[in-house]
N, C-alpha and C positions, 0 to 999 in steps of 0.2 A: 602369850599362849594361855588360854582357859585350861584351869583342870576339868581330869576327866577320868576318870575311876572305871574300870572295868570287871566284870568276872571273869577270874581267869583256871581255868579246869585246872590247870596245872599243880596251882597252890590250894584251889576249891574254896576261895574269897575272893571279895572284890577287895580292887588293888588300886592304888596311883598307875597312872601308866607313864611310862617314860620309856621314850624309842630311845634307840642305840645310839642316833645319829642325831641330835640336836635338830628340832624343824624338817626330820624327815622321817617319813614311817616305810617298813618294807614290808607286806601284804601279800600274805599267799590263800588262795580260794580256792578248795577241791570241784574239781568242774564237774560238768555232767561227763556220766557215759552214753554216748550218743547211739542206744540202739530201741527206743520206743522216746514218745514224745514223753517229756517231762508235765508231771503230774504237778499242782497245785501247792500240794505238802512240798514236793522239791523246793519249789519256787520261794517260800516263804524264805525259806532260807539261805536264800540270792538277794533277796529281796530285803532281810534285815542285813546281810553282808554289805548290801549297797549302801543304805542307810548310815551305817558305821563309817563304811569310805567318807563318804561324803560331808558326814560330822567332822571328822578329821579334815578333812580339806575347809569345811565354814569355820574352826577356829587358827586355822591357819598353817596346818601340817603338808608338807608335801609329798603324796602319798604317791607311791612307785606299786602296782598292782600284779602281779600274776593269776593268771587260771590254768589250768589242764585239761585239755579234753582226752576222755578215753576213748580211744578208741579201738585197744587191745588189749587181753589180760583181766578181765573182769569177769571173773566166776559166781555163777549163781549163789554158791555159799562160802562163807568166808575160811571156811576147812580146807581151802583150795581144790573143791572139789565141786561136780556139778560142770554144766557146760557151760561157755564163754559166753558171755553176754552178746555179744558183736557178730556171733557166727549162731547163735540162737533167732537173731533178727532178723539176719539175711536168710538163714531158712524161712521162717514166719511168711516173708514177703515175697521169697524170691529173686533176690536181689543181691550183689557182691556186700561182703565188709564193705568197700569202699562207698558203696551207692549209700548205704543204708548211713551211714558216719556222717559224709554229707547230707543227705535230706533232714537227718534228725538236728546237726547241728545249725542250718538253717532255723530250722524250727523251735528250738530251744535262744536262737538269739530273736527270733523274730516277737517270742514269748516275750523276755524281756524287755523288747524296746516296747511293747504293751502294756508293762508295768511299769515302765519309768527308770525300769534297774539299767545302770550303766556299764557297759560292757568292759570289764577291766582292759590297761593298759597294753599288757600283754596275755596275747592267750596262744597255747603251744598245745598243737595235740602228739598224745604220746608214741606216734609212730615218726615222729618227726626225731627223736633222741635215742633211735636203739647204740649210738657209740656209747651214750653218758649212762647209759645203762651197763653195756658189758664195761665201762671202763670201772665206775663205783664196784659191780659183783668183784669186780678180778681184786680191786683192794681190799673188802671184804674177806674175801679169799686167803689172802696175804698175810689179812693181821688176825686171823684165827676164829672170825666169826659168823663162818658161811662154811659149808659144806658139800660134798656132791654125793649120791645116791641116785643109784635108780634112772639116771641121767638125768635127775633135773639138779637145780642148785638150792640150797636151803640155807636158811638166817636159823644160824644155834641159837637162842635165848637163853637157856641154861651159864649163857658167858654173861649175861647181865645181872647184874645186882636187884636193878631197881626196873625191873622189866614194867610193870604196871604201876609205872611213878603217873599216869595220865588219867590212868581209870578208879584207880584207888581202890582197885579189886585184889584178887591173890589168884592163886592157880586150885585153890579148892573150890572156890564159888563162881568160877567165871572160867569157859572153859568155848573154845574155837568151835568143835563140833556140834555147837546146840542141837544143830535138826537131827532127826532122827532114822530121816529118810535119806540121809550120805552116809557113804564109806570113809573113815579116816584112810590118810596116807599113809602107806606102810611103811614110808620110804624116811618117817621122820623119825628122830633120835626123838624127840619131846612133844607134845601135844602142840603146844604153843607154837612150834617153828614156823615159820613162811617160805614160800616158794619165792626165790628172786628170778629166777629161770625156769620157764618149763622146755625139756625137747624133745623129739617122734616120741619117746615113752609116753606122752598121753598126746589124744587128739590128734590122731594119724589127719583127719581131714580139716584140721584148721589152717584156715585159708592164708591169716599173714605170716609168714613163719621168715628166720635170718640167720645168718651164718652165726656160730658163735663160738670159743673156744671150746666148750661142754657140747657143740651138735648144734645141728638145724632146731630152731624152735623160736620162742619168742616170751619178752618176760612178763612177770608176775604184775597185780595192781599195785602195789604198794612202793614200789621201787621209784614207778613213774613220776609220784608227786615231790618225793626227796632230790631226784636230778632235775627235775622242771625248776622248782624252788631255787637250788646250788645253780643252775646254771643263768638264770635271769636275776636274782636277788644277792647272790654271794652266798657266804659261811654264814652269815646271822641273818635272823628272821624276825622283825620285830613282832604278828602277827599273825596266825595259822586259822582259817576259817573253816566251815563246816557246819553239818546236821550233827546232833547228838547220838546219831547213828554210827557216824564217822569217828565215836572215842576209841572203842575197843573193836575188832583188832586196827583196825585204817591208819587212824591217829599215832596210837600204841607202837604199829608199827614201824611207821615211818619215823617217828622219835628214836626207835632202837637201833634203826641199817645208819640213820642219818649220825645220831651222835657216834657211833661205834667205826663209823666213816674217817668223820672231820675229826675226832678225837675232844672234843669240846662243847659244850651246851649249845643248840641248833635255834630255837626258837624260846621266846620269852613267854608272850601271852596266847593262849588258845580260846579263843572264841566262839560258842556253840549254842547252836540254834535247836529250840525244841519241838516236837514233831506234831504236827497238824493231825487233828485224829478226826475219823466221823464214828458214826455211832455204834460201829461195827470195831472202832478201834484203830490206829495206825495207817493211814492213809498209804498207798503201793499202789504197784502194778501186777501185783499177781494176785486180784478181787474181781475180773474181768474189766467193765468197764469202770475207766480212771478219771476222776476229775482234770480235764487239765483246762488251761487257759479259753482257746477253742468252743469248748463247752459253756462254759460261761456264758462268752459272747453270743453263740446262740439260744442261751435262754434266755437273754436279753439286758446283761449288764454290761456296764463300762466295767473295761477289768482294772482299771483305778479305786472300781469300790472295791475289788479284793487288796488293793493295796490299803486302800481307808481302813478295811477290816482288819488286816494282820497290824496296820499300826496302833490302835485301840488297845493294845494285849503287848504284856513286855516281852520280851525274845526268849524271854529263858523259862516263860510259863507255856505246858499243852494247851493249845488252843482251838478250842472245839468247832466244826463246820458243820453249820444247817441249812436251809435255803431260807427258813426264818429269818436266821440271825445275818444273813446275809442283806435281805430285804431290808431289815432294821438298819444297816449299814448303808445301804444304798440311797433310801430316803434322806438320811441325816447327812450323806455327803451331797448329794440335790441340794438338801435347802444350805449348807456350806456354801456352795457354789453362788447361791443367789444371791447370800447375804454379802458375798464378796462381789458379787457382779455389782451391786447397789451403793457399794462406796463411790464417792464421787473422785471423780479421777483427777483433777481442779487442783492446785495450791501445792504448799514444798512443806516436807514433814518437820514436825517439832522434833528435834534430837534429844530435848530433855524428856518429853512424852514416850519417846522411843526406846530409851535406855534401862528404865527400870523391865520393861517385858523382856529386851533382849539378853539382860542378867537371867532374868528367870527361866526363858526358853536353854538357857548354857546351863543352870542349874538344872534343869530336869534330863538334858540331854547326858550332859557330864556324870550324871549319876547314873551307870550301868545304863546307856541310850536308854532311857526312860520315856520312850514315843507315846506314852499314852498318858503322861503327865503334859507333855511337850504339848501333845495336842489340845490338852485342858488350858494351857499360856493363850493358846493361840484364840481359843475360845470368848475367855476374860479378856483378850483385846480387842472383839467385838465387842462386847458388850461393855469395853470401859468409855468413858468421858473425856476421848482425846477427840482428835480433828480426823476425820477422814483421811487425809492427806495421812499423818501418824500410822493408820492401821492400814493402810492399802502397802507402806514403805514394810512393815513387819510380816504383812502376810507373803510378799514376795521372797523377803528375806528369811523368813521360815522354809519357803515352800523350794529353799535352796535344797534342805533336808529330807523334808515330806515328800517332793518331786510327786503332788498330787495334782500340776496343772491347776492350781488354785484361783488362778486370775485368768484363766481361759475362758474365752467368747462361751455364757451356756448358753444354751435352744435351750431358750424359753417356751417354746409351744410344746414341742417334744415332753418337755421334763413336766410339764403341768397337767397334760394330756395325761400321763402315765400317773401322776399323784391323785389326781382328781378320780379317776377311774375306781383305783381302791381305795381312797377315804370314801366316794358315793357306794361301793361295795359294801364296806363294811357299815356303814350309817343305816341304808338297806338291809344289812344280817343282823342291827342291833333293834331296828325296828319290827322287826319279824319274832324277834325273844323276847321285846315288852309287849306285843302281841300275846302272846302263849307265856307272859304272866314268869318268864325264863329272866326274872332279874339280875341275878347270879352273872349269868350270860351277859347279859347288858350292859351290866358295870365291866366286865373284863375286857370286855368291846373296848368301850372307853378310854380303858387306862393303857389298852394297847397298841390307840391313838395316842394317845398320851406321850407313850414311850417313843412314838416315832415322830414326836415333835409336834402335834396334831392337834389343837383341843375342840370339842363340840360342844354347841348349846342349843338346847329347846325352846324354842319362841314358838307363836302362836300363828307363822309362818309356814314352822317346819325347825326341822333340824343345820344349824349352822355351821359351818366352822373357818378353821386358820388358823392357819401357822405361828408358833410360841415359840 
């Protein structure tokens, strides 16, 4: 088994990892809430979760996966206040909870098989577990660390020690109500508390509602991903996935019902993805229109290049979206594609040629998924001095990880068609500013061929160029 180091929120360093279980890992991923398509920024964060799986499995770990779909109990602000995601959407549309749960989770996995992300092992939506829901509240309940008001049920924090052992915040700088524009619940003894139950006391017209010892109603988000996890993984978690959105309260929380549950440490490492921003800041759904997959494709990318593009960028750095920097992306995984299509397919690889890349690809991966060194491995064994046969065995076996379709049949006319187009565009815009004496202009042309792997020359022809 390869090492392999991770950041883990928990401790806030990277760490050796070591599962619980000797050659096995246990893998929980907060899912979507299924009531709008999932946005881009989501995505990335499925998308390096997959990633991670999947390392785990190329050095040899046996990875047991969980997801949750929401599809109840998700309030617009994390105060417990604001209306339910799920019954916010069926309004929008016109449509039941149920309609809307399914179309959207259709759609969020059809997202993914367009990225390559693999759809974990098990996935549970949260209206399938309302028993392991009342059955955790009522222990809760029991051992002094939930409460009822108002008839919903609440998680006391004030019984925790180390309530913000995840976020490494306090209760004077970090604080549930940020917005400004919600009501706190009256109903709480402490700021911090959560709803594990709501019943008729709020949202007389919410659509899925279940019997419960506290009343007709239905529970909280936070409860759902702690029984999903206990019910498919066991008492230990070697793993906890997520956006960096998901630390405080989400994460936070469900560390507090979970350990104060089981009585003992719940999960080891937590895993977290950093948020895709555009220029406006924080990438959402509530900007009008949202980036999502969809969109892409019809401006005309393979949405593999948004996978090439987030893998460029380590997981734990903000990484910024332009259609630029996208273009930039798009070109360089083109000519990717070519230079792999151009190995000769002929002969059996050299394994001593093989080995020293395939240490290096473990070294860059092993060290905090490092996909954007990973991809620099991959790069230098183009360009090194082995046999074809050697680089065609590593790109495949890379591309176990990258899941970029690497060795996949390109259209060639397609893809030349479209290069040709704006490199003679821009040759055209640079000829037009050494016209008007705009040299400034013309060199920036240049270098920003350059950049896209491009070089040009002036002969007595005309202006040339090709691919570097």
């Amino acid at each position: 088994m390869r090492e392999l180091s991770l950041y883990n929120t928990l401790t806030k360093k990277v760490e050796p990892f070591h599962s619980i279980e000797e050659g096995k890992v246990k893998m929980y991923t907060c899912g979507p809430t299924v009531y709008h398509f999932a946005h881009i920024g989501n995505l990335r964060s499925y998308m390096m979760e997959d990633v991670l799986e999947k390392y785990l499995g190329y050095v040899g770990y046996d990875v047991k996966r969980c997801m949750n779909i929401t599809d109840v109990g998700h309030l617009t602000s994390d105060a417990d206040t604001g209306e339910d995601k799920m019954l916010a959407g069926a309004k929008r549309e016109h449509k039941t909870v149920m309609e809307i749960a399914e179309f959207y989770r259709k759609a969020f996995f059809a997202d993914c098989g367009k990225l390559n992300i693999k759809i974990p092992e098990i996935v549970e939506p949260a209206t399938n577990c309302i028993p392991e829901f009342i059955h955790m509240i009522e222990v809760l309940l029991e051992k002094g660390y939930a409460y009822v008001a108002g008839g919903n049920v609440y998680f006391d924090t004030s019984k925790l020690k180390e309530y913000y052992v995840l976020s490494g915040q306090n209760e004077e700088n970090l604080q549930v109500g940020v917005r400004d524009d919600v009501e706190e619940d009256e109903n709480k003894r402490n700021k911090t508390d959560f709803v594990l139950w709501f019943t008729k006391s709020k949202f007389e017209d919410q659509e899925l509602k279940w019997d419960s010892p506290w009343g007709v109603g239905y529970p909280g988000w936070h409860i759902e991903c702690s029984c999903i996890s206990m019910k498919h993984l066991g008492e230990y978690l070697d793993i906890h996935c997520g956006g960096v959105d998901n630390i405080f309260p989400h994460h936070t929380n469900e560390i507090a019902q979970s350990e104060s549950y089981l009585g003992h440490k719940w999960c080891n490492y937590w895993f977290h993805v950093q948020h895709l921003n555009d220029k406006s800041g924080k990438m959402s759904k509530s900007k009008g229109e949202f980036l999502t997959v969809s969109l892409l494709e019809e401006k005309g990318y393979n949405p593999l290049v948004y996978r090439f593009f987030c893998l460029q960028s380590h997981y734990r750095k903000p990484l910024l979206f332009t259609y630029d920097v996208l273009d930039n992306s798009k070109v360089a995984y083109e000519k990717l594609l070519k230079r792999v299509a151009a190995l000769s397919k002929e002969g059996e690889p050299d394994m001593s040629e093989v080995k020293p890349y395939q240490d290096a690809f473990a070294e860059a991966m092993g060290s905090d998924i490092n996909t954007s060194q990973a991809l620099t491995v991959l790069y230098d064994v183009l360009k090194a001095d082995i046999s074809d046969a050697s680089k065609r065995y590593l790109v495949e076996d890379f591309d176990q990880v990258f899941s970029l379709d690497l060795t996949a049949e390109v259209e060639e006319s397609q893809a030349d068609d479209e290069l040709t187009a704006f490199v003679e565009g821009k040759i055209a815009e640079r000829q037009a500013a050494r016209k008007e004496k705009d040299f400034a202009k013309a060199d920036a042309i240049r270098q920003e061929l350059l950049d896209r792997g491009v070089e040009i020359k002036d002969t007595r022809e005309g202006t040339v160029w090709s691919l570097i």
